[in-house]
C-alpha positions as CSV (number, residue, x, y, z in Angstrom):
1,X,61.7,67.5,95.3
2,X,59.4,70.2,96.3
3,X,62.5,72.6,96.5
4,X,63.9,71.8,93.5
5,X,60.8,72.6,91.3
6,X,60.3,75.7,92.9
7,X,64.0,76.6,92.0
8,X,63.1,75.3,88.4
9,X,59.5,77.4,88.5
10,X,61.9,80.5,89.8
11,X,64.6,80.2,87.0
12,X,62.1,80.3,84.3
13,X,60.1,83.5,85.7
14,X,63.6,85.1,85.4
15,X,64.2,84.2,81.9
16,X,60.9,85.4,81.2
17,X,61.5,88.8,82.7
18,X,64.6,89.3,80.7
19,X,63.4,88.3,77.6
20,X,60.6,90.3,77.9
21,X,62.7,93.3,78.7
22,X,64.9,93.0,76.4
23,X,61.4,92.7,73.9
24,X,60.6,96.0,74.9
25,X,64.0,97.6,75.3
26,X,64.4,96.5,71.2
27,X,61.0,98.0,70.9
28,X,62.0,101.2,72.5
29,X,64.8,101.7,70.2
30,X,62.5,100.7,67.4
31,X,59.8,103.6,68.0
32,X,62.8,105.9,68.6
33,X,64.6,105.2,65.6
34,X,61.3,105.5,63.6
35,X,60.9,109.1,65.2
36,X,64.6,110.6,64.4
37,X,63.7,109.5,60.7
38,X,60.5,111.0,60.4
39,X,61.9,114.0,61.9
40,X,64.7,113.7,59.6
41,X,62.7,114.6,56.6
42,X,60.5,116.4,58.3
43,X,63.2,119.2,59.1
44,X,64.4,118.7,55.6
45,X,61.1,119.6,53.9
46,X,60.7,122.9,56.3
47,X,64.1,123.7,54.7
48,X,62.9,123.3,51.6
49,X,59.2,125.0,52.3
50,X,60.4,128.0,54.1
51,X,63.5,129.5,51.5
52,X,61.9,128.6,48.6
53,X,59.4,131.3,46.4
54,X,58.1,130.5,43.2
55,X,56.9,133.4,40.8
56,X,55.0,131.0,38.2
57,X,51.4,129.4,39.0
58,X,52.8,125.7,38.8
59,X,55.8,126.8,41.1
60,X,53.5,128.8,43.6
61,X,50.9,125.6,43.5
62,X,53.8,123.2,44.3
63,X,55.1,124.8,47.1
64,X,51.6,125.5,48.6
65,X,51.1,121.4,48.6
66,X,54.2,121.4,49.6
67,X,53.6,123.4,52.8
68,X,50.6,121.5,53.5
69,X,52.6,118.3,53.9
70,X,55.2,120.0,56.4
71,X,52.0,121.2,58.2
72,X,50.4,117.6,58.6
73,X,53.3,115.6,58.6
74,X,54.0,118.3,62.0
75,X,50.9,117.2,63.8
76,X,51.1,114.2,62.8
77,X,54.8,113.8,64.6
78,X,53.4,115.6,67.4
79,X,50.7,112.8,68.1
80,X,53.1,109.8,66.7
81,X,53.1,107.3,69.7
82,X,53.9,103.9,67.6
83,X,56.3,103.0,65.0
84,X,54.0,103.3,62.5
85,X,52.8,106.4,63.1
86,X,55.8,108.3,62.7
87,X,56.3,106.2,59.7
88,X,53.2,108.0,58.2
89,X,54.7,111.0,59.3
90,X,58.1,110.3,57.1
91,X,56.0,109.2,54.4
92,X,53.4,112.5,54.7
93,X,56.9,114.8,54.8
94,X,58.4,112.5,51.7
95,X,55.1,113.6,49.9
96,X,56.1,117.3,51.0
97,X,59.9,116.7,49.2
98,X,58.2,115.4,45.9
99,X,56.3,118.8,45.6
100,X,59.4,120.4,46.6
101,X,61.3,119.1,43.6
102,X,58.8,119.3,41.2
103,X,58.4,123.3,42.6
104,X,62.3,123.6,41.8
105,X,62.1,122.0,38.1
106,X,59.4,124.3,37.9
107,X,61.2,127.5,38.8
108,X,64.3,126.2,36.6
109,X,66.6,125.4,39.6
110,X,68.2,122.3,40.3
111,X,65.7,120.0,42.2
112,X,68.4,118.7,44.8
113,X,69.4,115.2,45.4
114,X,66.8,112.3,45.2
115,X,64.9,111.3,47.9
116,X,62.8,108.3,48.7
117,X,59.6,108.0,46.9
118,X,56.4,107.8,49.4
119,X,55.4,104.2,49.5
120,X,52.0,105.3,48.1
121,X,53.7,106.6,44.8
122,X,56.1,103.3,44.0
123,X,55.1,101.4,41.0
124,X,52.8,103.8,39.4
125,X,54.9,105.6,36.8
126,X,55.1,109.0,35.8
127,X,53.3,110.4,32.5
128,X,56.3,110.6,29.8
129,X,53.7,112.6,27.2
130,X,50.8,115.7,27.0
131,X,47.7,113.8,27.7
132,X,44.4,116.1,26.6
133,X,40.8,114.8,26.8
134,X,37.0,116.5,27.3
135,X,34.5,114.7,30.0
136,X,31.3,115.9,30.7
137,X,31.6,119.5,28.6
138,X,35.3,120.1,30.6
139,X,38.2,119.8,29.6
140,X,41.5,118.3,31.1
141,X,45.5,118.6,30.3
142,X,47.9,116.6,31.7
143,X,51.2,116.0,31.1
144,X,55.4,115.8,31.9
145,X,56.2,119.2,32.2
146,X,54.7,122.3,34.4
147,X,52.9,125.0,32.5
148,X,50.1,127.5,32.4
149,X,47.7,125.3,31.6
150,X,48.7,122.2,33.6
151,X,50.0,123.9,37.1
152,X,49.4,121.0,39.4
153,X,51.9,118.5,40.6
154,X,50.7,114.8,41.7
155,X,53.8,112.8,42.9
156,X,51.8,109.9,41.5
157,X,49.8,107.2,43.6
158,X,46.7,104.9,43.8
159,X,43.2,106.9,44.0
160,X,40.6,104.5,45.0
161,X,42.9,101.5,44.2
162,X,43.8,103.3,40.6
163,X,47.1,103.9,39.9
164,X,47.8,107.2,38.8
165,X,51.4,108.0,37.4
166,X,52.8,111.6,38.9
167,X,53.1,114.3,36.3
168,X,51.6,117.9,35.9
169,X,47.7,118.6,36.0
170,X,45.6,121.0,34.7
171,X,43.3,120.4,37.6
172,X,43.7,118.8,40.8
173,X,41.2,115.6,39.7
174,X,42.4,113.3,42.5
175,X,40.9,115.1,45.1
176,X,37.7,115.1,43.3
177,X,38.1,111.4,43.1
178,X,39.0,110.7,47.0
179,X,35.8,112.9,47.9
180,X,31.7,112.0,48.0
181,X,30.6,109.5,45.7
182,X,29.6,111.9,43.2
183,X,33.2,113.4,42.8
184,X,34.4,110.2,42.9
185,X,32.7,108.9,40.0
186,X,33.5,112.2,38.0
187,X,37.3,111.4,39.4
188,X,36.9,107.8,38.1
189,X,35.5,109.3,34.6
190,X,38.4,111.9,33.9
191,X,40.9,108.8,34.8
192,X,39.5,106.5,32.6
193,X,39.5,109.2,29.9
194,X,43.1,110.1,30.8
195,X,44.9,106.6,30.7
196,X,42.2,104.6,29.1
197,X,44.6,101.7,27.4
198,X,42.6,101.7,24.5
199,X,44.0,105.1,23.4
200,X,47.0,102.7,22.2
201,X,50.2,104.8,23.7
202,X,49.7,105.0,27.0
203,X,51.7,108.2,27.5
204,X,53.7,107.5,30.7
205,X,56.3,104.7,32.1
206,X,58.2,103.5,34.5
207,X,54.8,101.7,36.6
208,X,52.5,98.4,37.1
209,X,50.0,99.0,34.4
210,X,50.1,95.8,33.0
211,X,46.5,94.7,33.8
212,X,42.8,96.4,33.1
213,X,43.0,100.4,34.4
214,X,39.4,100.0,34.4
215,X,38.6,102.1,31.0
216,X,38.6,101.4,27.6
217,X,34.8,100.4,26.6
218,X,33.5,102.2,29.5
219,X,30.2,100.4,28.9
220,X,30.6,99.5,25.3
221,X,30.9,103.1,24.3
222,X,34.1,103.8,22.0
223,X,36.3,106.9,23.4
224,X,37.3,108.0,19.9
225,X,40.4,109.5,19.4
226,X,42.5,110.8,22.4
227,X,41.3,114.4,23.0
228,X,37.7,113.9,21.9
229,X,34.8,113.8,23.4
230,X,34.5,111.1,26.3
C-alpha cells in the first residue's frame, strides 16, 4: 500500500513539473514576443526620427517630441525585463509615431500609413475646430491644424484623469498640468477654459466626453463667450 502511494505521490510531482514548465516556457515566449513588438515600432519610429527635417516651427517641434520618444522608449527597451515593460516601451515609441505624423501633415507630405494609437490617447478625441481663450492675463490657441501660432502637437490623452483630445497647441499646457501643484492647477484652469462644455460646441469629436469635464461654472463664475476673459 505503502508503495503504491508513493508511486501515486511520484506521478503527481511529475505532472507538476511539466505543467509548470510548460507555464514558464509559454511565459518565455510571451516576454519575447512583447520585446520583437516593442522593438518593432521602435525601429520604425528611428526611421521616421532620423530622415525626416522639418523647416516650419510646428514641423521642427514635432519631430523634437518625436525624438524624445525614440530616446526613452530606447532606455526603456534596454531595461524592459517583463512583459509589460516592453509594452510601455511599444506604447512610449507609438507616442513617437503620432508626432511623426502629425510632423509630416505638417511639412505637407503624406503622413504614412496608420498606426496604433497609444493606449493613453484612445477615447479622447481630437479637436475638429480653433479653440481661443485668455486665463490669467495669457492667452491660448488651440486647434486642428499646425500653424505659427499653435506649433505644438498633443496626440491626445488623460492629464490628471482629464481627457484631452489631440490637436495643435499654442503652448505645451499639459506639461504644465502634469508638474507641481501650482502648474497643475494653472494646467487644470487653461483646460477648463479650453473645453469647458458650457461654451455650447465643444469643438472636437471622435472621444468619451459625455460626462462633467470638470468646467463650466468653475465656482459659480460664468466664462462668457468663448475667447473671453476666463
Amino acid at each position: 500500500m505503502k508503495a503504491f502511494l508513493l508511486v501515486i505521490v511520484i506521478l503527481i510531482a511529475i505532472a507538476l513539473y511539466f505543467t509548470w514548465r510548460r507555464g514558464q516556457a509559454g511565459q518565455v515566449t510571451r516576454l519575447e514576443d512583447a520585446r520583437a513588438e516593442a522593438q518593432r515600432w521602435y525601429e520604425r519610429l528611428g526611421g521616421q526620427v532620423l530622415n525626416l527635417h522639418g523647416d516650419d516651427a510646428a514641423a521642427r517641434q514635432a519631430l523634437a517630441d518625436a525624438g524624445e520618444r525614440y530616446n526613452a522608449a530606447g532606455g526603456q527597451l534596454q531595461q524592459a525585463q517583463s512583459i509589460r515593460q516592453y509594452e510601455l516601451a511599444k506604447e512610449t515609441a507609438l507616442e513617437g509615431l503620432a508626432y511623426v505624423r502629425a510632423a509630416r501633415l505638417a511639412m505637407g507630405i503624406d503622413p504614412g500609413p496608420e498606426v496604433p494609437a497609444p493606449a493613453g490617447a484612445q477615447g479622447v478625441g481630437q479637436l475638429t475646430k480653433e479653440r481661443e481663450v485668455d486665463v490669467q492675463g495669457t492667452h491660448y490657441k488651440a486647434g486642428p491644424q499646425p500653424g505659427a501660432d499653435t506649433p505644438y502637437y498633443y496626440p491626445g490623452g488623460r492629464v490628471q484623469g482629464r481627457p484631452v483630445p489631440a490637436g495643435w497647441y499654442s503652448q505645451p499646457v499639459w506639461r504644465t498640468a502634469l508638474g507641481a501643484a501650482g502648474g497643475a492647477l494653472a494646467g487644470m484652469l487653461i483646460f477648463d477654459a479650453l473645453f469647458s462644455p458650457g461654451f455650447g460646441d465643444m469643438g472636437y469629436g471622435g472621444g468619451d466626453f459625455g460626462g462633467d469635464m470638470g468646467g463650466g461654472d468653475m465656482g459659480g463664475g460664468d466664462f462668457g463667450d468663448f475667447g473671453g476673459d476666463f
